[in-house]
C-alpha positions in Angstrom: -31.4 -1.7 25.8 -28.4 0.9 26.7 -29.6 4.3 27.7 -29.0 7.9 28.7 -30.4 10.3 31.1 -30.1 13.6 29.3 -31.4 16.9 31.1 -32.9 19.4 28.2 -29.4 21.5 28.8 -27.4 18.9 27.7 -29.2 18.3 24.9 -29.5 21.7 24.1 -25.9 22.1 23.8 -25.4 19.2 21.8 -23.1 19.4 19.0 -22.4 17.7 15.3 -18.8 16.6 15.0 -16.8 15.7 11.8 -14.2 13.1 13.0 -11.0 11.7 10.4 -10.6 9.1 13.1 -13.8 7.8 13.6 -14.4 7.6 9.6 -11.4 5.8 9.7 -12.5 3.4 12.6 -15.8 3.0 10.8 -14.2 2.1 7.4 -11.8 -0.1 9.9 -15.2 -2.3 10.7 -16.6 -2.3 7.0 -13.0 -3.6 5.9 -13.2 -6.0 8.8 -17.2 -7.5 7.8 -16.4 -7.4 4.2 -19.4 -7.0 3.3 -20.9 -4.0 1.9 -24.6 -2.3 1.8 -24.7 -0.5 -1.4 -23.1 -0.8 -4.8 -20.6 2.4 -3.6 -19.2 0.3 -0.5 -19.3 -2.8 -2.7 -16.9 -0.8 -5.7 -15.0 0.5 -2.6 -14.3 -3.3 -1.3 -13.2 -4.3 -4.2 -10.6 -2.2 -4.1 -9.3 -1.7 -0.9 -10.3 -5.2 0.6 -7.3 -7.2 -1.0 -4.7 -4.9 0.2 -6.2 -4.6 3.7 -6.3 -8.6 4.0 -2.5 -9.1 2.5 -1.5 -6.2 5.8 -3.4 -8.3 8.1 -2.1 -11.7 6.7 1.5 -10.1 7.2 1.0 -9.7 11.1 -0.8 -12.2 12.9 -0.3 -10.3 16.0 -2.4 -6.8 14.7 -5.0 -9.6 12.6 -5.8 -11.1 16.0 -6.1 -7.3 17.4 -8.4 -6.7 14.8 -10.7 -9.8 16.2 -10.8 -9.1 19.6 -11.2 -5.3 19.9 -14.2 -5.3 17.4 -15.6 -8.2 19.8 -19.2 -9.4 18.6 -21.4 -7.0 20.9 -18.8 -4.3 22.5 -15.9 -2.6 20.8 -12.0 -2.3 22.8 -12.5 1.2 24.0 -9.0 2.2 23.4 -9.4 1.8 19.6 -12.5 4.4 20.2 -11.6 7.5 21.6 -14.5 10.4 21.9 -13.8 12.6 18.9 -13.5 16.2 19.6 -14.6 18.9 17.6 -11.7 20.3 14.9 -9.4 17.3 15.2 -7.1 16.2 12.6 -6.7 12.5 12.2 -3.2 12.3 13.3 -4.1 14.1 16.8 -7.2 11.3 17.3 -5.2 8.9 16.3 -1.9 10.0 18.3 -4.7 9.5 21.8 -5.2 5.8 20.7 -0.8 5.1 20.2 -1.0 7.2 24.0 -3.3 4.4 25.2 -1.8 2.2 28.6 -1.1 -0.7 27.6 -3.0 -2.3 30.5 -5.9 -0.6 30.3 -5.7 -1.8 26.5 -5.7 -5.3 27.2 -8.6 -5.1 29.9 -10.5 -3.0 27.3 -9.9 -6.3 24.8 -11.2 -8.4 27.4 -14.2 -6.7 28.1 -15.0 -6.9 24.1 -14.0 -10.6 23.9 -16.5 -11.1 27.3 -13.3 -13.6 28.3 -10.0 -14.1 28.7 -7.1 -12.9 26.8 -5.7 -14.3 23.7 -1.8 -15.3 25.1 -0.5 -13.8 21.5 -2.0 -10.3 22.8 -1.4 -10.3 26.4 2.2 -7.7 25.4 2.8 -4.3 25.7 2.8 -2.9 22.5 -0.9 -3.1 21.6 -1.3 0.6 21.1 1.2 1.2 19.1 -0.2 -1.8 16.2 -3.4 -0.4 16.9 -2.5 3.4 15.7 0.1 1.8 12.7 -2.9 -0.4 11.5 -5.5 3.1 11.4 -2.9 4.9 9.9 -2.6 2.6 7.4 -6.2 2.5 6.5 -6.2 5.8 6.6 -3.3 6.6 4.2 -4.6 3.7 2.0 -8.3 3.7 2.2 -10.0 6.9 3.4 -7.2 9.5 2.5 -8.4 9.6 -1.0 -11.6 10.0 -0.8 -11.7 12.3 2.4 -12.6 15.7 0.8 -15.6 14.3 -0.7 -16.5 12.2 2.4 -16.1 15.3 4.6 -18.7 17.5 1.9 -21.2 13.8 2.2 -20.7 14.0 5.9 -21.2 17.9 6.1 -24.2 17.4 4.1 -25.7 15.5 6.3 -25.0 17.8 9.6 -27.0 20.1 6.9 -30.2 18.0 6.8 -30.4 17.0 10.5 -29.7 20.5 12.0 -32.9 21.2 9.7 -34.6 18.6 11.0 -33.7 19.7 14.6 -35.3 22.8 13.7 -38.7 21.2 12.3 -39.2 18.7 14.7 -37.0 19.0 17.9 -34.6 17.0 19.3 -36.5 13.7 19.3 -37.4 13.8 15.3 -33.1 13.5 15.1 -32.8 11.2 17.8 -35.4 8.4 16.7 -33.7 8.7 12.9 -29.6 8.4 13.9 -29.2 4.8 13.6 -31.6 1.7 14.3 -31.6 1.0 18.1 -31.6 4.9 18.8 -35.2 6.6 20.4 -36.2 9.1 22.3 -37.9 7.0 24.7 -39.2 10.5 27.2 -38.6 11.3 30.5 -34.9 12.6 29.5 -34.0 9.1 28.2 -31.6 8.8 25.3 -31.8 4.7 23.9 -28.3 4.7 22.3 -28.4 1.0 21.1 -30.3 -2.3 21.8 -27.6 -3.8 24.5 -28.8 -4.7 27.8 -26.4 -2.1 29.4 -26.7 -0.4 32.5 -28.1 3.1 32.2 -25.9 6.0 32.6 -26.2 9.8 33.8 -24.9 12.0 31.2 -26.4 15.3 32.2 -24.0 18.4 32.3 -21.6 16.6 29.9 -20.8 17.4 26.7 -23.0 15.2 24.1 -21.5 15.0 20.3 -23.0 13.5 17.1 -20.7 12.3 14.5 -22.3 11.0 10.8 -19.8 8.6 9.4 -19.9 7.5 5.6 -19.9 3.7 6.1 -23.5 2.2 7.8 -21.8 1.7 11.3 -21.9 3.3 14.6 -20.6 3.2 18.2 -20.9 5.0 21.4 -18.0 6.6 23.3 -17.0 8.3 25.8 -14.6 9.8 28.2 -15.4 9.8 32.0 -18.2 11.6 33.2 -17.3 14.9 30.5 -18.0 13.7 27.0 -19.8 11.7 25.1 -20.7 10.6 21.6 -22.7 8.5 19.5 -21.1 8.1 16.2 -23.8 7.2 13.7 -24.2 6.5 9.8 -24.8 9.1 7.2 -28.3 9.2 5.5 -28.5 6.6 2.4 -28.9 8.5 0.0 -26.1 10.9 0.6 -23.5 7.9 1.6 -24.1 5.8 -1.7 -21.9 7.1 -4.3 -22.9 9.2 -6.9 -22.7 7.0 -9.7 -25.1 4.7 -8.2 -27.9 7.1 -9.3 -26.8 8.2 -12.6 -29.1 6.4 -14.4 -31.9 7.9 -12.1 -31.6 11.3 -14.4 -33.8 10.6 -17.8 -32.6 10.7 -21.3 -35.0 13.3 -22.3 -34.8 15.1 -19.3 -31.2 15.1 -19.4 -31.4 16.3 -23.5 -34.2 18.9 -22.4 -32.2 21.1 -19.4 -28.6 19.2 -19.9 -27.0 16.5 -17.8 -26.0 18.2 -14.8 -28.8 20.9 -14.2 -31.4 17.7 -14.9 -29.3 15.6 -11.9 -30.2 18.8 -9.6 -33.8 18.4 -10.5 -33.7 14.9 -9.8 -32.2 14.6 -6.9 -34.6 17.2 -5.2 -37.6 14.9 -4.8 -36.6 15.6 -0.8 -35.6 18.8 -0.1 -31.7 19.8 0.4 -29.2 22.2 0.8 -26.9 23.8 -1.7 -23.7 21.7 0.1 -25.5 18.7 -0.1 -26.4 19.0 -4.0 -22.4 19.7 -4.0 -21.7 16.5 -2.2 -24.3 14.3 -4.0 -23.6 15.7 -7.5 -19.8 16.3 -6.9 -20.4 19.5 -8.8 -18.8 23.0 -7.7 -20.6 25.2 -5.9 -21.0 27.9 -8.4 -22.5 25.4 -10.8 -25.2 23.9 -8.3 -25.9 27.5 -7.7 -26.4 28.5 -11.4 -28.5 25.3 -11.9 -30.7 26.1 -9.0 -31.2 29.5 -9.9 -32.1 28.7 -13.7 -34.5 26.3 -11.6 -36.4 28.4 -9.6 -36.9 31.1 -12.4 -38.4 27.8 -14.3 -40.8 27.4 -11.4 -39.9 24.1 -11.4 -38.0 23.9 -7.7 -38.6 26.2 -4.4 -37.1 27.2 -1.8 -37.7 27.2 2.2 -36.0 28.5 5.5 -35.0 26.0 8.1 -33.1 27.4 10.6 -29.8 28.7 9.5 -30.2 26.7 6.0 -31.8 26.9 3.2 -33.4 24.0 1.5 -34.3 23.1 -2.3 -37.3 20.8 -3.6 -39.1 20.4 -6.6 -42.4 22.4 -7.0 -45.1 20.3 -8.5 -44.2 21.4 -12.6 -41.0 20.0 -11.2 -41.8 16.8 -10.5 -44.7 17.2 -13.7 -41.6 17.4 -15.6 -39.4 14.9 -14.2 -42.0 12.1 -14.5 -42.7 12.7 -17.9 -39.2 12.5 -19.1 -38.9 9.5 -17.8 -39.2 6.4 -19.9 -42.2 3.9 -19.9 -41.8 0.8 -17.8 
């Protein structure tokens, strides 16, 4: 297993990071695996994998790119650069087109575990590297970024809370699978037998991604990151729970207030209900509030949010309404 030695100042400083790039980079893989984990990614394949295939099918060169740097049990570090906190996509991806090109084809060899492909072994690798991200991002994440970024802001929401309820190790052991607090100032950041490293006085980020992927990256001795995959529930699309919201219950407190009630079996913030129900945040907060003076949701303090669930009449309510098996 890969771990890090992480001093409780570190950690303590730790930060979540949004990241364009690494999105991008993570929808890069799902495209690449073609093969989704949810009925959202699946709808999202359909779409996008046909045009991603005929880009690839046009240039060998960047297809055989594709293969190498994602490697089967290390990813080309030049086509993962540590994300850093406020940066567009066009600055992350700007540091991958600045890569050297030599250091880009030892990175591919360290991913392939062997020798380099003679079709990649050229100077421009970089360069398709950044045109093929742009492209996916232009085509395939572009469009759907705003709500992405409210999923993925969401969930900085709910593990900040959980920070605050049950310390550092509670959000550690639930990132991704292969990531523990294992004690002793030890970070397990994935299952590889890697050598451990010292990462104490650097700067540590977290960055959620929508797709169910993650890496680790980092840059010298300064930063690091481990790049992780959004909660289920907030990552699947909306749509997939429609029919999660009863008829009755829906006729009873209308369509949109009844998916509020729904939805908070767990408890979450107002900017997640925005994200999962793609509702704006004055209605969420009209809903909530018609909720609460119902008695049928509460509300709590964790940290600096504030978190929704259903009181007991809530979920009295919500189980009643719901049809017989």
């Amino acid at each position: 297993m890969g771990w890090w030695q992480v001093n409780a100042d570190t950690l303590a400083r730790s930060r979540f990071v949004l990241s364009p790039l690494a999105e991008t980079f993570a929808s890069l893989k799902l495209l690449h695996a073609a093969a989704g984990t949810h009925p959202g990614e699946h709808d999202w394949l359909r779409s996008h994998l046909p045009g991603y295939r005929a880009a690839l099918a046009a240039d060998p060169v960047t297809a055989l790119l594709v293969r190498a740097g994602l490697g089967r049990s290390w990813i080309a570090d030049f086509l993962t650069p540590t994300p850093r906190d406020g940066e567009s996509f066009e600055e992350g991806v700007a540091r991958v087109r600045a890569a050297d090109p030599a250091a880009a084809r030892a990175h591919l060899r360290t991913s392939l575990a062997g020798p380099l492909p003679a079709a990649l072994d050229r100077e421009d690798l970089p360069e398709r590297a950044a045109a093929l991200l742009e492209h996916v991002w232009e085509t395939d994440v572009r469009p759907y970024w705003e709500r992405r970024r409210r999923i993925l802001e969401a969930d900085v929401v709910a593990r900040t809370a959980l920070v605050s309820r049950g310390g550092w190790a509670a959000v550690l052991d639930s990132l991704r699978p292969g990531t523990r607090w294992l004690g002793e100032s030890r970070f397990q950041v994935n299952l590889h037998e890697y050598p451990p490293r010292e990462i104490s006085g650097a700067e540590l980020l977290f960055v959620p991604v929508t797709p169910k992927t993650g890496w680790v990256a980092w840059e010298g001795r300064e930063r690091y990151a481990v790049v992780y995959p959004c909660s289920g529930a907030l990552a699947e699309d909306r749509r997939d729970r429609a029919h999660a919201v009863p008829d009755a219950l829906g006729t009873l407190l209308g369509p949109a207030r009844a998916t509020v009630l729904v939805l908070l079996a767990a408890p979450l913030s107002t900017t997640q209900l925005v994200a999962l129900t793609g509702q704006g945040l004055g209605s969420v907060g009209r809903h909530l509030r018609v909720l609460l003076d119902a008695g049928l949701v509460e509300r709590r303090r964790a940290g600096r949010s504030v978190l929704y669930s259903r009181t007991p009449a809530g979920t009295t309510l919500t189980e009643a309404a719901a049809p017989l098996p």
